[in-house]
C-alpha positions in Angstrom: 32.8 24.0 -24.6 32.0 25.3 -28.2 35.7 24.6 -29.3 35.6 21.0 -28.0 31.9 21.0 -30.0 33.4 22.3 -33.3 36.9 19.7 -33.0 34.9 16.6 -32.3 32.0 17.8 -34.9 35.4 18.0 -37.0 36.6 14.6 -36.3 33.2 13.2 -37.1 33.2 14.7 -40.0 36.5 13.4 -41.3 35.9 9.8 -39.7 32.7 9.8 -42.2 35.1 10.4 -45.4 37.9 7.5 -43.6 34.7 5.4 -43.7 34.0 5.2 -47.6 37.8 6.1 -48.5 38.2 2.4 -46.8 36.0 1.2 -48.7 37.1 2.0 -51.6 40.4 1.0 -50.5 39.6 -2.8 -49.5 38.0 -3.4 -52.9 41.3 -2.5 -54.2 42.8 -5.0 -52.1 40.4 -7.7 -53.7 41.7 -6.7 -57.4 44.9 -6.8 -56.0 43.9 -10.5 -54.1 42.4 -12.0 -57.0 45.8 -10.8 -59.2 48.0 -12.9 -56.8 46.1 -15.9 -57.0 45.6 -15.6 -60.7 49.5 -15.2 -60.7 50.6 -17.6 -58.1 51.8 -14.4 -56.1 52.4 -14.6 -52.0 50.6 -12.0 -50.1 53.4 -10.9 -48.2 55.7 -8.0 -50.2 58.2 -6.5 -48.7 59.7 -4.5 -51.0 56.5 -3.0 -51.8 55.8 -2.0 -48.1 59.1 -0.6 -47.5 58.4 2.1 -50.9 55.0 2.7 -49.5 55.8 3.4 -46.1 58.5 6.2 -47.8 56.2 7.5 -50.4 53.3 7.9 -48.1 55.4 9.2 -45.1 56.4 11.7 -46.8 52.8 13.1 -47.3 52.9 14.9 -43.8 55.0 17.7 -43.0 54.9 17.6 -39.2 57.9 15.9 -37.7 56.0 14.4 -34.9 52.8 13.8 -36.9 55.1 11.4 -39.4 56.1 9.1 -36.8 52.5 8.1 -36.2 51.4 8.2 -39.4 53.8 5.6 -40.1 52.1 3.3 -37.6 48.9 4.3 -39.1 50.0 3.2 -42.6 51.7 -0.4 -41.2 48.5 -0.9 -39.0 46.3 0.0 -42.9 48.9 -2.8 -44.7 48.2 -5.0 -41.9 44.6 -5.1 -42.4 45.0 -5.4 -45.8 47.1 -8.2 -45.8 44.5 -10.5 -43.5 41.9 -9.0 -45.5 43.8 -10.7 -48.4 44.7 -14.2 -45.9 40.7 -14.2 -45.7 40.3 -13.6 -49.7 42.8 -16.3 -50.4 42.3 -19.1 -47.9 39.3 -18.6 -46.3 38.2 -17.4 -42.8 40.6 -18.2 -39.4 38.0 -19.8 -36.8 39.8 -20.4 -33.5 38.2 -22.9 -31.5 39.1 -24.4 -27.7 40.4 -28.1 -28.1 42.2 -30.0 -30.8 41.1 -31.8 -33.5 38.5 -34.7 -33.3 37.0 -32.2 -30.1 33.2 -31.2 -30.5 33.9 -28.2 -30.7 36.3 -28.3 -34.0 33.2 -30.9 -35.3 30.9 -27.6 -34.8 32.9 -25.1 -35.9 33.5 -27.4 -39.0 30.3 -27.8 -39.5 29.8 -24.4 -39.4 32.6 -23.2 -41.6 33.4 -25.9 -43.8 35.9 -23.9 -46.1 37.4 -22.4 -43.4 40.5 -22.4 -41.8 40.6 -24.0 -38.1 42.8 -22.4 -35.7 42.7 -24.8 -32.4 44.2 -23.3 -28.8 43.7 -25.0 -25.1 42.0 -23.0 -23.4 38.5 -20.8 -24.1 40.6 -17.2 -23.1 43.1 -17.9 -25.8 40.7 -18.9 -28.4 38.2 -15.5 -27.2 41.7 -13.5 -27.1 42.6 -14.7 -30.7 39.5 -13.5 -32.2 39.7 -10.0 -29.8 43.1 -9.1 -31.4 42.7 -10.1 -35.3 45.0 -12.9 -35.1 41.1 -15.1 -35.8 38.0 -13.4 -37.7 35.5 -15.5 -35.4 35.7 -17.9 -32.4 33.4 -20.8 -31.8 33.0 -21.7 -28.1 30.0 -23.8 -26.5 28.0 -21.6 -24.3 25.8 -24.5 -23.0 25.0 -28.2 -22.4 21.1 -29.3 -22.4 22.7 -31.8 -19.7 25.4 -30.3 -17.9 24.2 -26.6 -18.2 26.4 -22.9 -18.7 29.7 -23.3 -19.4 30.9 -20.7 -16.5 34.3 -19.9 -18.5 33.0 -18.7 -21.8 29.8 -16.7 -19.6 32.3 -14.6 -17.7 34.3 -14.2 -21.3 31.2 -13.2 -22.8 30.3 -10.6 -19.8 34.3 -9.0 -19.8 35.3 -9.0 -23.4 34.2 -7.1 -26.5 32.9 -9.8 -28.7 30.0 -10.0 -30.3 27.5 -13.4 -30.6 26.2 -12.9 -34.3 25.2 -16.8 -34.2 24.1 -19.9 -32.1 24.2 -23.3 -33.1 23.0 -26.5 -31.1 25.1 -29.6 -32.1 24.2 -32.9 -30.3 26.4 -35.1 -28.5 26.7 -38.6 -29.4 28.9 -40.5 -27.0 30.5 -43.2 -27.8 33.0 -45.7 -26.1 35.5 -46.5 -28.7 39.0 -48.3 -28.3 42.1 -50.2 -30.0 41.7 -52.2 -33.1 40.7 -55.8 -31.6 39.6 -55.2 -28.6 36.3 -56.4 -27.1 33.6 -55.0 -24.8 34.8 -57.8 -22.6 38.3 -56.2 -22.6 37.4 -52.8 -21.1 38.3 -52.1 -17.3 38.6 -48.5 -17.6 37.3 -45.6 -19.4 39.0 -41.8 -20.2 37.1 -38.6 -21.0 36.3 -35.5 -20.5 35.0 -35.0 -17.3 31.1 -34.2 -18.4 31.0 -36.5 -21.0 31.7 -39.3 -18.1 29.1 -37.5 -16.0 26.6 -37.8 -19.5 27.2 -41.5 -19.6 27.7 -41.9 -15.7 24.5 -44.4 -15.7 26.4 -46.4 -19.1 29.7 -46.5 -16.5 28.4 -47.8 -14.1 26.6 -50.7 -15.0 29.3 -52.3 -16.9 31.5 -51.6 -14.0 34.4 -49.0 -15.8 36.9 -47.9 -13.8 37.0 -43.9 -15.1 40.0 -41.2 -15.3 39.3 -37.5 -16.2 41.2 -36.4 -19.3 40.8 -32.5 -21.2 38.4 -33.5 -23.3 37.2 -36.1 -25.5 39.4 -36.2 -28.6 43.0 -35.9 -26.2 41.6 -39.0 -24.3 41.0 -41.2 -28.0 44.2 -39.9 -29.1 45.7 -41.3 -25.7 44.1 -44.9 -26.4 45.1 -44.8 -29.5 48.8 -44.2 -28.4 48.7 -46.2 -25.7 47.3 -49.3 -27.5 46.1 -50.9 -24.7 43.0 -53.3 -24.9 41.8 -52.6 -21.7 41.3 -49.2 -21.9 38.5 -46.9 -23.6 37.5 -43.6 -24.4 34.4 -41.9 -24.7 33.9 -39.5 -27.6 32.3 -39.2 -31.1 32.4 -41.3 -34.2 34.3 -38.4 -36.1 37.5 -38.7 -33.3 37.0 -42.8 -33.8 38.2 -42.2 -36.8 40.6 -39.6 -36.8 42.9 -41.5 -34.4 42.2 -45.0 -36.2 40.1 -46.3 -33.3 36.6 -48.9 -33.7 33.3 -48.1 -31.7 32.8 -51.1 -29.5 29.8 -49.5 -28.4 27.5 -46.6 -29.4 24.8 -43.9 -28.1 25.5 -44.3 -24.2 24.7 -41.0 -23.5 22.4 -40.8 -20.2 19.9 -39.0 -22.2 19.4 -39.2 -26.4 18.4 -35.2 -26.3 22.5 -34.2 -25.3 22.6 -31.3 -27.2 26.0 -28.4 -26.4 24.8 -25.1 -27.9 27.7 -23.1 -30.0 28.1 -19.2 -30.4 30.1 -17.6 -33.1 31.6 -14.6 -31.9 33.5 -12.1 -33.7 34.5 -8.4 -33.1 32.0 -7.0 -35.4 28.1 -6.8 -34.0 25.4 -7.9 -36.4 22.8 -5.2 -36.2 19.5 -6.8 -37.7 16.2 -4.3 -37.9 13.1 -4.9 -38.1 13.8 -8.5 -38.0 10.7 -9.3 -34.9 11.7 -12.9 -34.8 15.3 -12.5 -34.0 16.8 -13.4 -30.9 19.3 -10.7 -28.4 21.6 -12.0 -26.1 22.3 -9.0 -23.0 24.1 -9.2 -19.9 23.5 -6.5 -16.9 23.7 -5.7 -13.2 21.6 -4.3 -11.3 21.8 -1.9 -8.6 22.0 -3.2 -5.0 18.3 -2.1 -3.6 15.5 -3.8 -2.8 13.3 -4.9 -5.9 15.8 -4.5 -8.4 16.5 -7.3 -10.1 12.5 -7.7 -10.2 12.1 -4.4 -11.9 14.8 -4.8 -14.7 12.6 -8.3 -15.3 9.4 -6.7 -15.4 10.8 -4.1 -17.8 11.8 -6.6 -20.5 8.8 -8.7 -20.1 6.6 -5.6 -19.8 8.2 -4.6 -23.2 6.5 -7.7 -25.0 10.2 -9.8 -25.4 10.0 -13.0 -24.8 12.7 -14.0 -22.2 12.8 -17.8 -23.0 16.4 -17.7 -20.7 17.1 -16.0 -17.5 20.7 -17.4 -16.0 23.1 -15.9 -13.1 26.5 -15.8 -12.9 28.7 -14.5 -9.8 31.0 -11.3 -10.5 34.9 -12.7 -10.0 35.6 -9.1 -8.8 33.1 -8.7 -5.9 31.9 -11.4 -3.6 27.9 -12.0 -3.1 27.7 -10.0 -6.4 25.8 -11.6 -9.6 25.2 -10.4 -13.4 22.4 -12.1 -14.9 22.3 -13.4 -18.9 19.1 -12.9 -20.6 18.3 -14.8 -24.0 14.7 -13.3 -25.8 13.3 -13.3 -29.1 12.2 -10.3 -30.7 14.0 -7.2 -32.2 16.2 -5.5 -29.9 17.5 -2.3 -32.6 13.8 -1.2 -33.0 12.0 1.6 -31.1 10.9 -0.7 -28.6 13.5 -2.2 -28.0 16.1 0.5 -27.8 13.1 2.6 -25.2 13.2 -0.7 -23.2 17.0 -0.4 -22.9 16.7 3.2 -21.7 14.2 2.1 -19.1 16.3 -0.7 -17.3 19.4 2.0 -17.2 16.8 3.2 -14.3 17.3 -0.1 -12.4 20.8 -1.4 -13.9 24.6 -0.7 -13.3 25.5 -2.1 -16.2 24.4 -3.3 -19.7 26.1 -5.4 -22.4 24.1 -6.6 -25.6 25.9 -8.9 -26.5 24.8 -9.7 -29.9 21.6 -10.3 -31.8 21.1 -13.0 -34.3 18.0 -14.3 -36.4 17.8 -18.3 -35.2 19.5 -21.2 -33.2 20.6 -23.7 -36.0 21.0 -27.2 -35.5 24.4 -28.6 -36.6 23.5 -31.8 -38.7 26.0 -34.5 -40.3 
């Protein structure tokens, strides 16, 4: 037991000096960054890989060792190199959707210099972001109308991400169609199936035939291919535009509050102390005994945060299982908070904080 101690006590030890020898390393890569744009340079460098990957290599004397330390300097270059890709053209954001979709509007809103990365489905965009490929992901966690996006919960609850922001953008619906067409043209409408359901009460009084489509800026993109007078979609005044397409009408949201709230996730958690206003996102299970669920409640509450949401989801691996989301305010990295974490491990199977941040932005024009 003492020999596994000292080795790990060891590999601490040396893990602390990796640490600030990265460091230094990365703001190396800057000067280096900052050369090839001053010089017109690419990033990529062959050549130069090829005679570091020799030179270093030849550092270790163990046969065996070498072979992995030659992954271990390709996987250093790597990082490097999308260290520099971020330096020189600004951050990758992968969103679900394509262009003109609210959720590229929010993430451009949020990043405005950054790169957009779009991909059709929420798991691809999560999974871009999990392995590097992305430095953050932008996915809508909720609708003040059509509630939890299920999807992006259960990615949230299984993967490793971290929320370090939340965003509400609202939703302006609009119908929008063909270049010369009329109000009096339109028999039928294409969306996204919740933004019909958000203007269901518009719909239906003007007596629109409707068709479910991905989501809002595939079904403007479809009118505007189509050309067809008679048909309209329902999306925002930035997708009107993209795809050369005139609002015939505007604002026929159900409800003028539509609001879809944003998180930015990325593999790195933001740890924020002393900060009492912030808000924590965590995820848990309980165990299956009476008064459970109740008890991991009370806890939180009894530990002065203020749970302003308390949402359930079911498990996909066992049936008549749940894991429950909690949103609070207040600082979850202080004393308190890390004493109320040990108390619900009492009552809890499992725990996952899954990020902290200091306020919910609203995404303006």
């Amino acid at each position: 037991m003492n020999q596994l101690k000292e080795a790990r006590d060891t590999i601490n030890t040396i893990d602390k000096q990796m640490a600030e020898l990265f460091e230094q390393r990365m703001k190396a890569v800057e000067e280096i960054c900052a050369y090839k744009i001053e010089n017109g340079l690419p990033i990529e460098d062959g050549s130069r890989e090829k005679d570091v990957i020799a030179k270093n290599s030849a550092y270790v004397a163990d046969d065996v060792l070498r072979e992995f330390y030659v992954n271990f300097i390709k996987s250093n270059m790597q990082i490097s190199k999308n260290y520099q890709h971020r330096l020189m053209h600004g951050m990758k954001v992968a969103y679900c959707g394509v262009e003109g979709a609210f959720a590229q509007i929010a993430a451009r809103r949020i990043f405005p210099d950054a790169a957009l990365s779009a991909f059709g489905d929420f798991r691809s965009a999560y999974e871009a972001c999990e392995s590097g490929e992305c430095d953050v992901v932008v996915l809508p966690i909720e609708n003040s109308y059509a509630g939890d996006v299920g999807q992006v919960m259960d990615l949230l609850f299984g993967g490793s991400l971290y929320v370090n922001g939340v965003y509400d953008l609202g939703v302006i619906h609009n119908l929008i169609g063909v270049k010369g067409a009329q109000m009096s043209d339109i028999k039928t409408v294409i969306s996204h199936p919740q933004a019909l359901a958000q203007c269901h009460k518009y719909i239906k009084e003007h007596g629109f035939a409707k068709q479910n489509y991905e989501n809002t800026a595939m079904a403007a993109k479809a009118v505007a291919e189509a050309g067809d007078i008679s048909t309209a979609a329902i999306a925002s005044k930035e997708t009107a535009k993209l795809y050369g397409l005139q609002i015939l009408d505007h604002d026929i949201n159900a409800s003028d509050r539509n609001t879809t709230r944003f998180a930015v996730l990325s593999r790195s958690r933001n740890i924020r102390k002393n900060h009492k206003g912030d808000h924590f996102i965590m995820m848990f299970t309980v165990a299956d005994e009476t008064g459970s669920l109740a008890k991991a409640i009370n806890v939180i509450s009894g530990s002065g945060f203020n749970m302003q949401v308390l949402r359930s989801r079911p498990l996909a691996q066992v049936s008549w299982q749940y894991y429950f989301f909690v949103e609070a305010v207040g600082d979850i990295y202080s004393e308190k908070g890390q004493q109320m974490l040990k108390e619900l491990n009492k009552y809890c199977n499992k725990i996952e904080l899954i990020g902290s941040f200091k306020d919910i932005k609203q995404l303006s024009e």
